[in-house]
Residue, then its C-alpha position, 0 to 999 in steps of 0.5 A: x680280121x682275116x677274111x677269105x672268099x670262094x668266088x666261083x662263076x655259075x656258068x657250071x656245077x662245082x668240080x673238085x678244083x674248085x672245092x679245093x679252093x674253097x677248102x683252103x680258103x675256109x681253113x686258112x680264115x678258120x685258123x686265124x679266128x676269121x671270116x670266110x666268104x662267098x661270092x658269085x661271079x655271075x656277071x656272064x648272062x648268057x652261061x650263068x644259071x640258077x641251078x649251078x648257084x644252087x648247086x655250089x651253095x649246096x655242095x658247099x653245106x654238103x662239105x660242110x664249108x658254108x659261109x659266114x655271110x651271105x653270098x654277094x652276087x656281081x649282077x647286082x652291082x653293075x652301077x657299082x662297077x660303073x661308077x667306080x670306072x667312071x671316077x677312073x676315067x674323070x681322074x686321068x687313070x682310065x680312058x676311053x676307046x674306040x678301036x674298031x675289032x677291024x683294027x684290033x684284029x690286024x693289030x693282033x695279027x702284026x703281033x703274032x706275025x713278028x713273034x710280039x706278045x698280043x696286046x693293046x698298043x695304046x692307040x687311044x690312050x692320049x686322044x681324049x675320045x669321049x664316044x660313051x659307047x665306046x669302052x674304057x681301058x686302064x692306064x697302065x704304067x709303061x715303065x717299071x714292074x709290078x711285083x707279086x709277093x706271092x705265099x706260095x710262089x714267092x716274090x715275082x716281077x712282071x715287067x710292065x711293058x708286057x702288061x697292056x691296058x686293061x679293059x674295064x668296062x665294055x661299050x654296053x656297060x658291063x664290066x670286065x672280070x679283073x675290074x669286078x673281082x678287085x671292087x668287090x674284094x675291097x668292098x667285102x673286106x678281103x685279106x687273103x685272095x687265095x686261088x689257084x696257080x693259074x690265076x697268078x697271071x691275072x695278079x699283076x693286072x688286078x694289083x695295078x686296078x688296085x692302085x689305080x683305085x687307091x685301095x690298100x690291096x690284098x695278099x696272094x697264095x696261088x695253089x697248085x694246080x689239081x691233075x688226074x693221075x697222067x699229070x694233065x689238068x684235073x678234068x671228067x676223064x679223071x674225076x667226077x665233073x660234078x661235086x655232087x656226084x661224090x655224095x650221090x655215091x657215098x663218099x662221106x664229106x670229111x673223106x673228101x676234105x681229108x683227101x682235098x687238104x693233102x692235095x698240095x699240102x702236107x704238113x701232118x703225117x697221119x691220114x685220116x684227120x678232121x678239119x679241126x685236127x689240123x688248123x694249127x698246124x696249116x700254113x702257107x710255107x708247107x704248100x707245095x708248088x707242083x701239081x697236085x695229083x688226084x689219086x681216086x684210090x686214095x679217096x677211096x682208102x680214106x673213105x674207107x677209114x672215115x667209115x670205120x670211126x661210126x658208130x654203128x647207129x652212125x653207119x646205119x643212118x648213112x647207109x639207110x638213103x642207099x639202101x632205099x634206093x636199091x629197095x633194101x630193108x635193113x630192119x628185116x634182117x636179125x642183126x643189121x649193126x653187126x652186119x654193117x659192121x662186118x661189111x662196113x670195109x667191102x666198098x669204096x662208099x656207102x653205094x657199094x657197100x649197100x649193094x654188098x648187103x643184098x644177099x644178106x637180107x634176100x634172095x641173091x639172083x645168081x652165082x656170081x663170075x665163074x664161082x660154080x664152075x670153079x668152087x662148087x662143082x664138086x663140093x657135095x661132101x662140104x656142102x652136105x656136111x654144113x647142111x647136116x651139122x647145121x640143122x643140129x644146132x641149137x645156138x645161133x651165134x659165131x662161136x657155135x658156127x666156128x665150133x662146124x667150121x673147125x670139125x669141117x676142116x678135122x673130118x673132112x680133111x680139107x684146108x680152109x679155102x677147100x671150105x670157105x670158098x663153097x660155102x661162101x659161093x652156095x650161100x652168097x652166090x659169090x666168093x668175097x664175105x666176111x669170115x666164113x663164121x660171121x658170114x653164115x651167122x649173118x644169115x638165118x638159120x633157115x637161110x642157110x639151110x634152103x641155100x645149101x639144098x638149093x645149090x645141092x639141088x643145081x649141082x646134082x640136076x646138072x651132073 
């Protein structure tokens, strides 16, 4: 059975490269009928935090990506760490080592200074030292080179002599990163170590830990890096840091899946897609080994598309938890389905989108940019006209209102922005709306009515 695993460090709250990772590898188990894992690398005291778990678990059910089992965590497996290097060390393929920081930094030095590669030299390889507070290194072979068949990358040889040897355990008993990360793929069962691109260095050293234990191994897809748009590595100058921060403002999570997958991978032609729409078709060979940019634009475009495929009771359940914050009740107004659905594409998320609905349901504060100075000074004969016809009106819809919209345009002689954008400007406060049909019916009748008249009173009190 293939089984993948995410395995981040709670020493932060989970970023986008990371959730792409995730992505991956709960796709690539998915598509062959298998598991998808998680663990928690929390072996650094000092910098894990509890929130941070509680934050990825929480990011991960968000986007719909939990695991199969539950999470395993490496501060819980420190004896289990602890013995596997001790058999290391009583079978010869580890040692023991008590270089001083003293020694070691003036061997780094010497190194630096005649352009060598920094490294362990092998200093205590063959002393038998037997100090336990001392740390133990792996043997690694001197000779020869370990080979990466990567899914992405290809076949890539690592000459031995550049890989020194490892530390696997420290003097004060904890283990290092390479050790933990190799046992606990085994123990969970791994197939595929799928990670990104910048962990490919670490590769031939784990792989030389997996033979040193005896373990069949593992396969490899190192992924593209993910890069903000300047093509420099993903950081907060281009993206939300925290995942979290995409659902606080109304990205929905299959948006952000959608957009993810593309990032590195792009076997289908259309766009907007499920997860499910496109297992049969991922593989490893269509993933591409350049960078991957980030491009919010898209996302936005995306979520965009994601929202329009609600239903309208769908859209108002999603929009409800923004509307609330912002002290907007929906359920006021005479038509809430149609004008979500009107107004459904005029933000990037549900957060924009519900502060676009304000002056639907109440009293807008002012005009918005510099729409009175430049569409309603003068409109008196627009606004007077809508107010008059208007008021006539005995059938509330669309269709009565355009039937005003059209005779506007016959007697007044006006084209239609000469209409719409003062209209839209004295009932709105502002320029952007739906069709100006739609956007008058949108309101009630009243509604519009006071509006007119409001702004009629402004206009003639300032000239």
């Amino acid at each position: 059975m293939v089984k993948t695993r995410f395995a981040p460090s709670p020493t932060g709250y989970l970023h986008i490269g990371g959730v792409r990772t995730a992505l991956f590898n709960y796709i690539y188990a998915r598509k062959h009928k298998g598991q998808f894992l998680v663990r928690i690398e929390d072996t650094d005291a000092e910098r894990s935090k509890e929130e941070f778990v509680t934050a990825i678990l929480d990011g991960l059910d968000w986007l719909n990506l939990s695991p199969d089992l539950e999470p395993i965590r490496q501060s819980t497996r420190f004896e289990i760490y602890k013995k596997n290097a001790l058999e290391l060390l009583n079978n010869g393929s580890a040692y023991r080592c008590n270089c001083s920081q003293e020694r070691l930094g003036n061997l780094r030095y010497e190194q630096e200074k005649n352009g060598l590669k920094p490294g362990y030299d092998g200093f205590c390889r063959d002393k038998g030292i037997e100090d336990i507070n001392s740390v133990i290194r792996i043997k690694s072979p001197r000779e020869g080179e370990t080979i990466v068949n990567d899914e992405v990358y290809g076949t890539i040889h690592f000459p031995n002599k550049e890989l020194d040897d490892l530390i696997i355990l420290r003097s004060d008993g904890s283990p290092t990163y390479h050790f933990c990360n190799v046992i606990d793929d085994n123990e969970q069962g791994i197939t595929h170590v799928i990670r990104g691109e910048d962990h490919l260095p670490n590769t031939p050293r784990q792989i030389q830990i997996v033979n040193a234990l005896g373990y069949k191994g593992f396969s490899y897809a190192h992924l593209p890096l993910v890069l903000g748009e300047d093509r420099k590595r993903l950081s907060k100058r281009h993206a939300a840091t925290d995942l979290m921060a995409y659902k606080h403002q109304g990205y929905l999570p299959d948006a952000l899946n959608n957009m993810l997958i593309r990032l590195g991978w792009s076997k289908v032609e259309q766009e907007v897609f499920a997860i499910s729409e496109i297992l049969e078709s991922f593989n490893f060979a269509d993933v591409q080994r350049a960078g991957a940019v980030f491009d919010i634009g898209r996302l936005n475009f995306i979520n965009q598309e994601h929202l329009a495929l609600k239903n309208d009771d769908e859209l108002l359940h999603l929009i409800k938890p923004f509307a609330d914050k912002i002290d907007l009740d929906l359920n006021s107004h005479h038509d809430p389905k149609r004008l979500l659905r009107l107004c459904v594409g005029s933000g990037n998320n549900l957060e924009e989108i519900a502060h676009f609905l304000i002056p639907f349901v109440r009293n807008y504060d002012e005009y918005s940019d510099d729409c009175y100075e430049k569409f309603l000074i003068g409109s008196e004969k627009v606004l007077d006209f809508f107010k008059t016809q208007i008021s006539t009106l005995d059938e509330w819809s669309e269709t009565a209102i355009n039937e005003v919209i059209e005779s506007a345009k016959t007697e007044l002689g006006l084209p239609m922005p000469k209409i719409g954008m003062p209209m839209r400007s004295a009932l709105l406060g502002r320029t952007k709306s739906p069709p100006l049909d739609a956007t008058i019916y949108l309101l009630k009748k009243e509604q519009v009515l006071e509006r007119i008249a409001q702004t009629l009173k402004k206009i003639t009190s300032e000239c």
